[in-house]
Backbone as a chain_set.jsonl record, in Angstrom:
{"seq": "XXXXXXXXXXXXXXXXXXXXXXXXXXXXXXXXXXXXXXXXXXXXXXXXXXXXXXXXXXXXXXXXXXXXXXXXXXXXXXXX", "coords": {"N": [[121.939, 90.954, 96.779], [123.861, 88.035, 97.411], [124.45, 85.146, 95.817], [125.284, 81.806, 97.131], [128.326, 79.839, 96.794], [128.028, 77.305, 95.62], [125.67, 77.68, 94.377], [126.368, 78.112, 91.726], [127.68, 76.011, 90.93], [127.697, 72.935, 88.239], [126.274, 70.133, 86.726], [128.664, 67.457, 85.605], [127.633, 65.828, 83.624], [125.41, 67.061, 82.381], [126.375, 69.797, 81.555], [127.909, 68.124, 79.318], [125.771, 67.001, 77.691], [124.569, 69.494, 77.183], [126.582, 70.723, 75.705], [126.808, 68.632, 73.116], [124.727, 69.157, 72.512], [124.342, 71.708, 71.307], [126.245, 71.257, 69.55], [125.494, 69.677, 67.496], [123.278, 71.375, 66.876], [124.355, 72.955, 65.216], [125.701, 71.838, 63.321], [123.328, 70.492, 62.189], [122.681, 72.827, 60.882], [124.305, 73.711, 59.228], [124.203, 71.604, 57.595], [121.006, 71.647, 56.306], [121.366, 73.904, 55.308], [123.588, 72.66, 53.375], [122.035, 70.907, 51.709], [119.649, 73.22, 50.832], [120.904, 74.587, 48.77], [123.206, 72.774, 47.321], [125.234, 72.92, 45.062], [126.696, 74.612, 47.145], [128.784, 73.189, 48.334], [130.669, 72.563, 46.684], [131.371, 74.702, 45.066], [132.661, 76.759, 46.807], [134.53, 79.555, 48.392], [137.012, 81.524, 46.918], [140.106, 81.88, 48.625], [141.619, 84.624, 49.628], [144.266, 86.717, 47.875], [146.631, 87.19, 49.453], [146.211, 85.234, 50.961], [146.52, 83.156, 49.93], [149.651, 82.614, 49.559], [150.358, 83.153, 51.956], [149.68, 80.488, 52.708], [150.75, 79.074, 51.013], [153.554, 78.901, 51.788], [153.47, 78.879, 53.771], [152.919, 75.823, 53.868], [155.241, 75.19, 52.113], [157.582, 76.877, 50.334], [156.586, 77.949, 47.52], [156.704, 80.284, 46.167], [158.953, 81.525, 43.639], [160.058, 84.47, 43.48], [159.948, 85.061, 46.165], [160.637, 87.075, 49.294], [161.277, 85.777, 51.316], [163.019, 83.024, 52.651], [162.709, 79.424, 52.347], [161.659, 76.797, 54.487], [164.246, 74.991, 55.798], [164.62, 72.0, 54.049], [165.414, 69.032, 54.366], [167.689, 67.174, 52.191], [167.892, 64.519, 50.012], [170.135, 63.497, 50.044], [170.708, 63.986, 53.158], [168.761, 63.474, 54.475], [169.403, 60.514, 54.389]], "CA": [[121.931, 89.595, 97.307], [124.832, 87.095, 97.265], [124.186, 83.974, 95.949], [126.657, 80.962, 97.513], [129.114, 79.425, 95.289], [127.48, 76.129, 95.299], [124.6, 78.306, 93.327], [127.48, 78.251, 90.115], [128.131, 74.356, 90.325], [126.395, 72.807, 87.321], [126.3, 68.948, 86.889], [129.079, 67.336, 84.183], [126.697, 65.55, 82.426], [124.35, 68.137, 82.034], [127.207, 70.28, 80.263], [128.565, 67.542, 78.331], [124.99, 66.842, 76.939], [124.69, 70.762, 76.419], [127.517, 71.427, 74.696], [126.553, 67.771, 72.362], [123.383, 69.52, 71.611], [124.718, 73.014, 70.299], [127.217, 70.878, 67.82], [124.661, 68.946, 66.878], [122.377, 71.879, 65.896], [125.419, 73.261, 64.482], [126.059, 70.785, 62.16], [122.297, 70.259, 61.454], [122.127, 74.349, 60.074], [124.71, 73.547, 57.687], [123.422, 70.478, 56.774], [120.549, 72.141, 55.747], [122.447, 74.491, 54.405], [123.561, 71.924, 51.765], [120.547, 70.711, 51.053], [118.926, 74.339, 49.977], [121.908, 74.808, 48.252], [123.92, 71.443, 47.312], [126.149, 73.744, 44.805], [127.984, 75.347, 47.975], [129.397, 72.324, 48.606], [132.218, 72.377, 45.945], [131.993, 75.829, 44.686], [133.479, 77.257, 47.73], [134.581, 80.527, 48.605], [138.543, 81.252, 47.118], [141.188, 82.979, 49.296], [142.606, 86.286, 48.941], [145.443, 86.076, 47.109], [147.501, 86.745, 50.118], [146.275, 84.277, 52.437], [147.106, 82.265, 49.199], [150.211, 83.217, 49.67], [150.876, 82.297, 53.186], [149.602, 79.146, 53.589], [151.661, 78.463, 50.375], [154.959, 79.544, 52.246], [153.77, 77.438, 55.618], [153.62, 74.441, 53.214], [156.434, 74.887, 51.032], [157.922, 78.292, 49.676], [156.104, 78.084, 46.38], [157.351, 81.4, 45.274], [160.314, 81.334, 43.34], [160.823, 85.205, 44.296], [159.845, 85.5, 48.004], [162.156, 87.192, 49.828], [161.486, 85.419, 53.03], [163.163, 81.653, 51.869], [161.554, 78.032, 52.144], [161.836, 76.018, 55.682], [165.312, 74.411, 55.063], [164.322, 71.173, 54.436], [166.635, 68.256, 54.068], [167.956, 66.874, 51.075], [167.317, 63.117, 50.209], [171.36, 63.007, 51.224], [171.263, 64.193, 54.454], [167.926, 62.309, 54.897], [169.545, 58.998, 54.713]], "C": [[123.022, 88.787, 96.614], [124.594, 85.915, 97.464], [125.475, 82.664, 96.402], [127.268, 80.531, 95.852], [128.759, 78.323, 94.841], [126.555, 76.137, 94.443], [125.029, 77.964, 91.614], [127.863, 76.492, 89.855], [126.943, 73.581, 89.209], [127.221, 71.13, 87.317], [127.175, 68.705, 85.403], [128.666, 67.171, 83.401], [125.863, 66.066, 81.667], [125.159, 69.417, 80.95], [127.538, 69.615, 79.346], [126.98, 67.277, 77.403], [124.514, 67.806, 76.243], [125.309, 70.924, 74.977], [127.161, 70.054, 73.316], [125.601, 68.205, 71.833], [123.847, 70.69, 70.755], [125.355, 72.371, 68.837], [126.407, 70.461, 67.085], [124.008, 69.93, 65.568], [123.022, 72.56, 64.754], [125.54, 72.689, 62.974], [124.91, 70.802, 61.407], [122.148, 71.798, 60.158], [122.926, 74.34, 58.793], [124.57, 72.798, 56.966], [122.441, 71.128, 55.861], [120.503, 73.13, 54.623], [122.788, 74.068, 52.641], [122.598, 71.744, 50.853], [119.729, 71.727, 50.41], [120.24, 74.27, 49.083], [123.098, 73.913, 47.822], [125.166, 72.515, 46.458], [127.359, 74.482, 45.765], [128.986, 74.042, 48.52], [130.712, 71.833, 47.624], [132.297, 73.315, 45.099], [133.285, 76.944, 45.942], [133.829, 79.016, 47.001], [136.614, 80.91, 48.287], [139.248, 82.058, 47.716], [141.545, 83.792, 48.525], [143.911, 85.422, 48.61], [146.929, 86.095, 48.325], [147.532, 85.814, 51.306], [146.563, 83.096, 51.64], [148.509, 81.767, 49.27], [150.989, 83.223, 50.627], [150.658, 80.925, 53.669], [150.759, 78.152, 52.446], [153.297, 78.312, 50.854], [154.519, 78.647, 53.323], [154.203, 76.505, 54.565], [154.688, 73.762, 52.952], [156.26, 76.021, 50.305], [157.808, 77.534, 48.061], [156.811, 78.984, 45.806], [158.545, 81.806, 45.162], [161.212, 82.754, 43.807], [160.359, 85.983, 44.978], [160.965, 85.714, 48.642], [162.117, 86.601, 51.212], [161.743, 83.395, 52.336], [162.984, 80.507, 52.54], [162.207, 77.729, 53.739], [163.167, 74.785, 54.779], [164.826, 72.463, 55.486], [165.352, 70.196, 54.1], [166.654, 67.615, 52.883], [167.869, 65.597, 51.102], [169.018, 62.514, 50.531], [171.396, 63.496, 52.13], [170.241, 63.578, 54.681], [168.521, 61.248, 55.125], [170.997, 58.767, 55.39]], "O": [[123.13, 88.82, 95.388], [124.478, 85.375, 98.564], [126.577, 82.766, 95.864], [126.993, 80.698, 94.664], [129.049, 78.088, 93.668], [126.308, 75.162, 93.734], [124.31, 77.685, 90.654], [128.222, 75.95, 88.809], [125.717, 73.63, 89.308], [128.357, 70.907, 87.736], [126.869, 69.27, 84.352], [128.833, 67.814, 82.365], [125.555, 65.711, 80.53], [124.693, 69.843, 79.893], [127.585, 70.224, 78.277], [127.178, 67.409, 76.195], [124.075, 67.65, 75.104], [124.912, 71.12, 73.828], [127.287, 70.622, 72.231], [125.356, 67.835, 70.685], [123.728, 70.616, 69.532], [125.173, 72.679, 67.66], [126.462, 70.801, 65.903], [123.999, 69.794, 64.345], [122.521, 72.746, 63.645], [125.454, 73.186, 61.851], [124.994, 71.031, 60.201], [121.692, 71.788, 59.014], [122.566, 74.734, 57.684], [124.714, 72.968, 55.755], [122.789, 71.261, 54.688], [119.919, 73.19, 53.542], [122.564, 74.54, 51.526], [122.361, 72.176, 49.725], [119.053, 71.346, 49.454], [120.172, 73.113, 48.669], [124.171, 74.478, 48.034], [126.055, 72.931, 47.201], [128.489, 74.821, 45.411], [129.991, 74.319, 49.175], [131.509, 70.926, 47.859], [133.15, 73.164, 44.225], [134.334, 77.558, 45.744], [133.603, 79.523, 45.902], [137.438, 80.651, 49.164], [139.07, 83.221, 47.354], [141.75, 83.853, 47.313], [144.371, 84.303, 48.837], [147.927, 85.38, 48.232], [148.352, 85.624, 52.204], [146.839, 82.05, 52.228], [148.682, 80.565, 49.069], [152.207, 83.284, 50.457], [151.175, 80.34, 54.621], [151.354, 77.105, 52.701], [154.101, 77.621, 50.227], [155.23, 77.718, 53.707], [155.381, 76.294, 54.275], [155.105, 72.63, 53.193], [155.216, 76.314, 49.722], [158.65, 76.797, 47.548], [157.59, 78.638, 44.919], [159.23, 82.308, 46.053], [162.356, 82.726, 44.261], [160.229, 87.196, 44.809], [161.978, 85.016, 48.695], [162.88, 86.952, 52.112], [160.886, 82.72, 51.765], [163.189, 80.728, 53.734], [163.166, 78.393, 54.133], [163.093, 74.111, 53.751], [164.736, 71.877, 56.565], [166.283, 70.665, 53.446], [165.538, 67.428, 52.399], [167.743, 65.174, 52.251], [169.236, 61.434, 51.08], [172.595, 63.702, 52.315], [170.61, 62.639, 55.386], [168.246, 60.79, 56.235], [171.343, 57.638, 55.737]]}, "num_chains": 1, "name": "protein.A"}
């Protein structure tokens, strides 16, 4: 049996209040979260050393010897 396609139309509001409830509970589980556990809240979990590693290189080539070199950034004379 083939249901029409009008079967699949769902009302906006009815998603937008959906999807407002999932975040919600979302949010609430880690809330709770804190609360058993207030400590996870600024011990955190630290990166591998190479995802250290890359986000240091998006930033700003930290490492003096990386062979892949810094985003050429401009100098405070060619800035002005």
């Amino acid at each position: 049996m083939t249901l029409p396609i009008a079967a699949l139309d769902v009302d906006l509001h009815e998603l937008v209040k959906q999807v407002a409830a999932r975040k919600l509970a979302a949010r609430m589980a880690r809330l709770d979260d804190l609360r058993a556990h207030p400590e996870y809240a600024t011990a955190g979990t630290p990166a591998p050393a190479g995802e250290l590693a890359e986000v240091r290189h998006l930033l700003y080539d930290a490492d003096p010897d990386a062979s892949t070199p810094a985003f050429p950034y401009p100098t405070v004379q060619e800035a002005s």
